[in-house]
VEXDREN-2710 file (C-alpha; in Angstrom, 1 decimal):
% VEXDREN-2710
k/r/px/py/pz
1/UNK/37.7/7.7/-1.4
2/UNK/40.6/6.1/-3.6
3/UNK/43.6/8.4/-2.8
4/UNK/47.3/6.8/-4.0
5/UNK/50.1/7.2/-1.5
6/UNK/51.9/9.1/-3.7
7/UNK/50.4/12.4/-5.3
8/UNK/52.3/15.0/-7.6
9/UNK/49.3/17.2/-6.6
10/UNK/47.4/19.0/-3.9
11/UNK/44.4/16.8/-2.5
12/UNK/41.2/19.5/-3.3
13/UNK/39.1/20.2/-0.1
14/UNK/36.2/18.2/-1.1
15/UNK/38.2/15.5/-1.2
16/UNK/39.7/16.0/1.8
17/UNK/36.2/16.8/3.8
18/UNK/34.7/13.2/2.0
19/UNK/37.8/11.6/3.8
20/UNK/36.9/13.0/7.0
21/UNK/33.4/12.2/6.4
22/UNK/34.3/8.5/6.2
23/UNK/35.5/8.4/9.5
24/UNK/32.0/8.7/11.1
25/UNK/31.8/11.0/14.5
26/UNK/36.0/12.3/15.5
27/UNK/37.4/14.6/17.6
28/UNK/39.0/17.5/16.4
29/UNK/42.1/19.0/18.1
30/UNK/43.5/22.6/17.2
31/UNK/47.6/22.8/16.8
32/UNK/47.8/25.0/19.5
33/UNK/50.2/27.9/18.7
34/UNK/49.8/31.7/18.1
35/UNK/47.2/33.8/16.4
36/UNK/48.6/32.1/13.2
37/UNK/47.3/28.6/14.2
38/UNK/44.5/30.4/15.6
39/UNK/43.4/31.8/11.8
40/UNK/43.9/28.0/10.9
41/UNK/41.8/26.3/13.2
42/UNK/39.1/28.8/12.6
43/UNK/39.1/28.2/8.9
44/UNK/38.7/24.1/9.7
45/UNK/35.5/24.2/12.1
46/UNK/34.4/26.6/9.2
47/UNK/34.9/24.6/7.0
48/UNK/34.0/21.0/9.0
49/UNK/30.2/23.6/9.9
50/UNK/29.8/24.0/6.6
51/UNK/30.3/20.3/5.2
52/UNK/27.7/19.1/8.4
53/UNK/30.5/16.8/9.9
54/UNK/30.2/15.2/12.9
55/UNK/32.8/16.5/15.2
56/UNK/33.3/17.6/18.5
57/UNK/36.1/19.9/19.7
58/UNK/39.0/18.8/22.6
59/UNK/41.1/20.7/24.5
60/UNK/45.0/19.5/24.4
61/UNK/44.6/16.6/25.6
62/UNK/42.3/13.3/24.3
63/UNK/39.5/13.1/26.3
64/UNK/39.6/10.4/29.2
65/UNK/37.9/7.8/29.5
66/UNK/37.3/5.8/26.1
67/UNK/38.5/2.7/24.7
68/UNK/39.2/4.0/20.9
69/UNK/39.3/7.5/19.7
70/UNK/39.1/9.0/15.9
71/UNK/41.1/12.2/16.1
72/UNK/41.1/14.6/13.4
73/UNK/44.6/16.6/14.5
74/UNK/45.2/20.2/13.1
75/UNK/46.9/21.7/10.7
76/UNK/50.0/24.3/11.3
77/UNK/53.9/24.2/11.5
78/UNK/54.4/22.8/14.7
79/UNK/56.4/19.4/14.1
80/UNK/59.9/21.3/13.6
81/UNK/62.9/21.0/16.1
82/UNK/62.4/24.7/17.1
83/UNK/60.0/25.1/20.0
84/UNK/60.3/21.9/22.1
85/UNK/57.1/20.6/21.3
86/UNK/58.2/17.3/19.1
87/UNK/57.8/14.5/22.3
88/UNK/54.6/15.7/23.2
89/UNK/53.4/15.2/19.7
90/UNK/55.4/11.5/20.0
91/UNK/53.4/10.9/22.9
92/UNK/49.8/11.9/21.5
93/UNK/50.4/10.1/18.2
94/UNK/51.5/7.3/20.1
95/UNK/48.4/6.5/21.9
96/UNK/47.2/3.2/21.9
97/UNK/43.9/4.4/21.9
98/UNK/44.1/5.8/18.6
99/UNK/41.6/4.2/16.2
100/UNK/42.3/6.1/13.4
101/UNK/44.1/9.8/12.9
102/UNK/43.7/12.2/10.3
103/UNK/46.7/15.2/10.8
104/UNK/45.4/18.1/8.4
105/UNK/48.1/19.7/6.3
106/UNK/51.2/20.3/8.6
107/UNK/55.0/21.2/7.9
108/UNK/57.6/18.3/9.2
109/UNK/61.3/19.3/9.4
110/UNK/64.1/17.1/11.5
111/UNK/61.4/15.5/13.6
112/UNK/62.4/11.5/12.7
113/UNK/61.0/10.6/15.8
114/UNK/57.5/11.8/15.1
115/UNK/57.8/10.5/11.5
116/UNK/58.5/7.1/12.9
117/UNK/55.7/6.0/15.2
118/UNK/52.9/6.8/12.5
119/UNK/51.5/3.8/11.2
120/UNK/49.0/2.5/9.4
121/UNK/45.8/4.4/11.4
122/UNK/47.2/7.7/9.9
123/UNK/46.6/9.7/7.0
124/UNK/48.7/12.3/6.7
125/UNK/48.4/15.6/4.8
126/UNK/51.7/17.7/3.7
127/UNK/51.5/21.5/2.8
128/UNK/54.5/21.5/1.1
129/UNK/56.5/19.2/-0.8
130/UNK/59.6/19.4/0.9
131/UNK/57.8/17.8/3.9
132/UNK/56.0/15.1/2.2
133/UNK/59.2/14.4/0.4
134/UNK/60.9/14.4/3.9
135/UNK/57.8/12.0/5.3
136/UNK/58.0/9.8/2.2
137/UNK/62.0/9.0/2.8
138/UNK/61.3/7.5/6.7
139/UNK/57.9/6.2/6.8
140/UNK/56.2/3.0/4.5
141/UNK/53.1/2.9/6.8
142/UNK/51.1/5.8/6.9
143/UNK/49.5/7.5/4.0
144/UNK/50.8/10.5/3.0
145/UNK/49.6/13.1/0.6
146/UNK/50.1/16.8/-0.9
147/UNK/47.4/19.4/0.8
148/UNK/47.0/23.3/0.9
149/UNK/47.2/24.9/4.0
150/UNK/44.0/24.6/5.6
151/UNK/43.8/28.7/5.7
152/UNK/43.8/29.0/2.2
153/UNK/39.8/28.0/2.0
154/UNK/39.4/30.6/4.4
155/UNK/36.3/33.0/4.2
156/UNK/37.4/36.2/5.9
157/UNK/34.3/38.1/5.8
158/UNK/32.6/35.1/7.7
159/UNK/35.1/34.7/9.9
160/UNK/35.0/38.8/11.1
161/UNK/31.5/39.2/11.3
162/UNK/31.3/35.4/13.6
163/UNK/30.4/36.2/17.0
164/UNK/33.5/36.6/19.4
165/UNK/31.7/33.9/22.5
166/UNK/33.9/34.8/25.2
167/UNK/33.0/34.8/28.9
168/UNK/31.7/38.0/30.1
169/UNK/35.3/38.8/32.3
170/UNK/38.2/37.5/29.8
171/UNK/38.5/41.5/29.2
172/UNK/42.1/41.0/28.8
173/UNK/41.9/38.7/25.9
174/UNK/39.5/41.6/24.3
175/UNK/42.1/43.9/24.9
176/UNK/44.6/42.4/22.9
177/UNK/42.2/42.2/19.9
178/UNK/42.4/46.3/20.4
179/UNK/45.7/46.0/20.7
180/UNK/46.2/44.4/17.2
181/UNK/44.1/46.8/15.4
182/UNK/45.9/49.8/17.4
183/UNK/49.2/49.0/16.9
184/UNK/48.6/48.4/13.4
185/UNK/46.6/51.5/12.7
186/UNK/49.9/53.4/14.6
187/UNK/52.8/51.8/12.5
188/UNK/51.1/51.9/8.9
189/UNK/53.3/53.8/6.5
190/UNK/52.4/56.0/3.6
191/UNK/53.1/54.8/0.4
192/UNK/53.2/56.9/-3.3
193/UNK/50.0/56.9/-4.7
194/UNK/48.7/57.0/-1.3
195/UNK/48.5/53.4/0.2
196/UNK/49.0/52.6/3.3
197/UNK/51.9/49.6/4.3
198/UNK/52.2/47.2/7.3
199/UNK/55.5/45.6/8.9
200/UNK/55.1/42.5/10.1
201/UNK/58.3/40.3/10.5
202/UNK/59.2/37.5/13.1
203/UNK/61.6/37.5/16.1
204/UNK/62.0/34.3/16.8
205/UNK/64.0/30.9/15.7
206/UNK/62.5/30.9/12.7
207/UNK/63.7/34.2/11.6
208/UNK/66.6/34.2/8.9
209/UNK/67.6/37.8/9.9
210/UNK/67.5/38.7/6.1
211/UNK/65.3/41.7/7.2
212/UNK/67.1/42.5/10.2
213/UNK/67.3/46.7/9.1
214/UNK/63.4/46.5/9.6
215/UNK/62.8/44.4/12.4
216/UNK/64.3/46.6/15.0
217/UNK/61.8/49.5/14.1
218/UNK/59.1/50.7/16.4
219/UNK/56.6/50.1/13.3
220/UNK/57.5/46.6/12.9
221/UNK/54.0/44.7/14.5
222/UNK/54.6/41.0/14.9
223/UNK/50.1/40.3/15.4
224/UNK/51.0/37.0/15.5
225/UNK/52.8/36.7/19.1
226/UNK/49.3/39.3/20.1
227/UNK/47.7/36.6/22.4
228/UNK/47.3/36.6/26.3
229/UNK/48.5/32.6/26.1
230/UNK/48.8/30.2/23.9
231/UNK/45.4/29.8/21.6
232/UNK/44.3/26.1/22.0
233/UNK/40.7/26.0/22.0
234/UNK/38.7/26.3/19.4
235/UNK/36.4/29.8/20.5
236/UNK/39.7/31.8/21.3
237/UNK/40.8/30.6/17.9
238/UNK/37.8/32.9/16.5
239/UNK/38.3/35.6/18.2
240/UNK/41.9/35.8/17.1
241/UNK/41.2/35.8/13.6
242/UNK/38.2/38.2/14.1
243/UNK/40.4/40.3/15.6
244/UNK/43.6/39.7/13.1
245/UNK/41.6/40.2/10.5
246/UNK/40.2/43.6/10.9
247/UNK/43.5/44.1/12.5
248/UNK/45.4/43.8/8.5
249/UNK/42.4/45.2/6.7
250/UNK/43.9/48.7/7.2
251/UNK/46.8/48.6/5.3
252/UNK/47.3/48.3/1.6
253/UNK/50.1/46.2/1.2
254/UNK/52.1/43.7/3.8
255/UNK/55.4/42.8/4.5
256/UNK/56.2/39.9/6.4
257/UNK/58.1/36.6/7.3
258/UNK/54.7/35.0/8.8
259/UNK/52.9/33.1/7.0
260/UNK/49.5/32.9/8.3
261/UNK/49.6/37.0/8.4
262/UNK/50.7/36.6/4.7
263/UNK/47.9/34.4/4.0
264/UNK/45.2/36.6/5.8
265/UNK/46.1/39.7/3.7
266/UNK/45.9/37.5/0.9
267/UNK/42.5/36.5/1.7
268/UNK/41.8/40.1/2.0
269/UNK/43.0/41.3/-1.2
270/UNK/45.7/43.1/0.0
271/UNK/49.2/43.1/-1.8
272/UNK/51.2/41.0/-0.1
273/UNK/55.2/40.7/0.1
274/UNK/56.3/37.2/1.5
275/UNK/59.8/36.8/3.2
276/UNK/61.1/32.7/3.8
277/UNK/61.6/31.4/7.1
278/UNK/64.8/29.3/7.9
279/UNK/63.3/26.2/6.7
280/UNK/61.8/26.9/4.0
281/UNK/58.1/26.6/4.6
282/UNK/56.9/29.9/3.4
283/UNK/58.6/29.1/-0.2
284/UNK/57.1/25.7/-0.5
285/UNK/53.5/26.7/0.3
286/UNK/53.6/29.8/-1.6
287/UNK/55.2/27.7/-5.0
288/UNK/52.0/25.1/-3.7
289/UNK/49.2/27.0/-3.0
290/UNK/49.8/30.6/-3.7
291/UNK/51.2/31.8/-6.9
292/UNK/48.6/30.7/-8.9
293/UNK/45.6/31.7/-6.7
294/UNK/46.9/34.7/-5.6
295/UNK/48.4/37.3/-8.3
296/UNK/49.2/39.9/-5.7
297/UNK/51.1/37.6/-3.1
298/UNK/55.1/38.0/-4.0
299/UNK/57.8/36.5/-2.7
300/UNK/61.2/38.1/-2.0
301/UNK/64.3/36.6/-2.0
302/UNK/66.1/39.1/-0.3
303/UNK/65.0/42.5/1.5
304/UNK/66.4/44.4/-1.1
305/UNK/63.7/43.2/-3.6
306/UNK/61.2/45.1/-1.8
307/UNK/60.5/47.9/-3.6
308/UNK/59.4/50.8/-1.0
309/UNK/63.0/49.9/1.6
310/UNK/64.2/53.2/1.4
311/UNK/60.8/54.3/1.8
312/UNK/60.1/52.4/4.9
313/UNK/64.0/53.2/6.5
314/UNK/63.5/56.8/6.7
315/UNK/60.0/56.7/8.5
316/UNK/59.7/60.0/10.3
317/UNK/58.5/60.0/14.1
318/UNK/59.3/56.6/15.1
319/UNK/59.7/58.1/18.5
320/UNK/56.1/58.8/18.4
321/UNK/55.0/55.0/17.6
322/UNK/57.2/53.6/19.8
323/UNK/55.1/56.1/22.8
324/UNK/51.8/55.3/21.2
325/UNK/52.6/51.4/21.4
326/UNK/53.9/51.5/24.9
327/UNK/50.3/52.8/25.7
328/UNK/48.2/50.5/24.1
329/UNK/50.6/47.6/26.2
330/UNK/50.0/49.5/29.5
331/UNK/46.2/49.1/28.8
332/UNK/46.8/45.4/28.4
333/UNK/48.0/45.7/31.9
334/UNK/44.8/47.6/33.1
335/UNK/42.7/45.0/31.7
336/UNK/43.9/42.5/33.6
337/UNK/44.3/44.1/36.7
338/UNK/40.6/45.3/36.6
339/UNK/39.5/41.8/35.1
340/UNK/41.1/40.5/38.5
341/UNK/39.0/43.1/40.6
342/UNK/35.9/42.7/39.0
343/UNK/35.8/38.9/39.5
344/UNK/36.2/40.4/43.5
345/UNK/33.5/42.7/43.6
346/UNK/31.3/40.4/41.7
347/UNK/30.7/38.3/45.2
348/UNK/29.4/41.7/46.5
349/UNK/27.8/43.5/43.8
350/UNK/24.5/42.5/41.7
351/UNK/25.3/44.8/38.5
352/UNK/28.6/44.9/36.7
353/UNK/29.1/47.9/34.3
354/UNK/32.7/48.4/32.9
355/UNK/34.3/50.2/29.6
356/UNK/38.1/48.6/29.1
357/UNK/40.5/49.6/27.3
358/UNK/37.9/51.4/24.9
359/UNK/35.3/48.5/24.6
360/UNK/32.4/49.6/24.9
361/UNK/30.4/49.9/28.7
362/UNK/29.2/46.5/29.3
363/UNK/26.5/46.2/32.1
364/UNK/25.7/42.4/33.8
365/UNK/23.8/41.6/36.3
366/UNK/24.9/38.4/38.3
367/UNK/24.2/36.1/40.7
END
């Protein structure tokens, strides 16, 4: 594949997937993050299934013991100054083990000492052009070029109906995925002409506070912070986005500062109102990979664009979603408490049967 170093234009996925095909058998590690990265990493093995590509999955970590590794790294927004994260990524791109490294379309911000210690073994894909404009300015070496964000050739109904291959007693991983789809179900406010809307903004460093009003509300349901850990392996990637997805197929319209829950409600047809993040990341992918392909997707420059505020403001019985939330988080608790017990009383009885949190009664016999 003959790709420049400079691109005025997205790289298209089959180009990208006959890059990675080059590279013979890699390993591919996930951007470990929230349910966000989760939806991403899903839509890559997806996507590397479907193309037949020789990979295998790591944890965290390269895997010990070999001479030379070819490491396909994820895609996400984790190499910003934000979460602490940048020298660990210094110290896995630095690896002298490294053969060659593919990192899938990422955001960079303020991270010059990531920037600087790739070299020639990388290729490097941008999902916005502020960041491949940023990587451009510090780096001759590596190459870098323009990519859409690895969710984007997502294929939701696939990814909900995919088997959720978790071990038998991670019940309070399951729960969450209830959680999500409760939570949601019990903030949803009623629109004219009868649809149905979803909050979702951020609380974090990435917040601008530009929807501050909204935030505070009971109804507001960050799903992306709904994990039991952070999501860095490949199977609890799946069940995340199984469980995000049905999770925003309820409403009719979104409203959020996250991208990935943006994305995901894009991908389900919903109608989709986009608030920026501090740096800028949600703009730049949505001028690069989303106005075009997705007519319903908007983006707001301030709250006051959003044309059902006043609606959502004066929300009646916010008392009564704050209660029903509280609930669903006490049955996290539950979940793990009795996960804990039943991994006691499997050392003295032969048949498990449980119900959860409203999963279904499961029935095991071990041993």
């Amino acid at each position: 594949m003959d790709c420049s170093r400079i691109s005025c234009s997205p790289v298209p996925v089959h180009a990208m997937m006959e890059l990675l095909r080059e590279l013979g058998p890699f390993h591919y590690m996930m951007n470990q993050g929230n349910v966000g990265d989760a939806l991403i990493a899903a839509s890559t093995v997806a996507l590397f299934e479907r193309e037949e590509l020789n990979f295998s999955s790591c944890g965290p970590e390269l895997p010990a013991g070999k001479e030379e590794i070819t490491l396909v790294y994820g895609g996400g927004g984790g190499f910003v100054p934000y979460f602490g994260m940048l020298p660990h990524y210094v110290r896995l791109f630095s690896d002298p083990r490294l053969r060659k490294c593919v990192i899938l379309p990422q955001s960079f911000r303020d991270c010059d000492e990531l920037v600087d210690v790739l070299d020639e073994r990388f290729t490097v894909f941008c999902r916005e052009r502020a960041s491949y404009d940023y990587c451009l300015s510090r780096n001759g070496k590596a190459r870098f070029l323009l990519a859409d964000d690895m969710a984007v050739a997502a294929e939701p109904e696939m990814l909900k109906k995919r088997p959720v291959r978790l071990p038998f007693l991670e019940m309070e991983e399951r729960a969450w995925g209830k959680r999500m789809k409760r939570d949601v179900k019990t903030s949803l406010v009623a629109l004219p002409g009868a649809g149905k809307l979803a909050v979702c903004l951020r609380d974090d460093p990435e917040s601008t506070g530009h929807a501050q009003a909204l935030k505070e509300l009971p109804l507001n349901t960050d799903l992306s912070v709904y994990s039991v850990r952070v999501i860095d392996e490949v199977e609890h990637a799946f069940a995340y986005t199984r469980w995000l997805l049905k999770a925003l197929d309820q409403p009719d319209a979104i409203l959020t500062d996250r991208l990935h829950l943006g994305i995901s409600g894009a991908l389900l047809g919903k109608e989709v109102f986009l608030m920026d993040n501090v740096y800028g990341k949600i703009s730049g992918i949505y001028e690069l990979s989303l106005r075009e392909r997705f007519p319903r997707v908007h983006l707001l420059n301030e709250l006051s664009e959003f044309p059902w505020l006043e609606k959502v403001l004066t929300v009646p019985d916010l008392d009564r979603c704050r209660e029903r939330k509280a609930k669903h988080a006490r049955q996290i608790g539950k979940a793990a408490a009795l996960s804990k017990y039943l991994y006691y009383r499997k050392e003295e009885n032969g048949v498990l049967r449980v119900k959860v949190c409203g999963l279904r009664i499961c029935k095991k016999r071990v041993g």
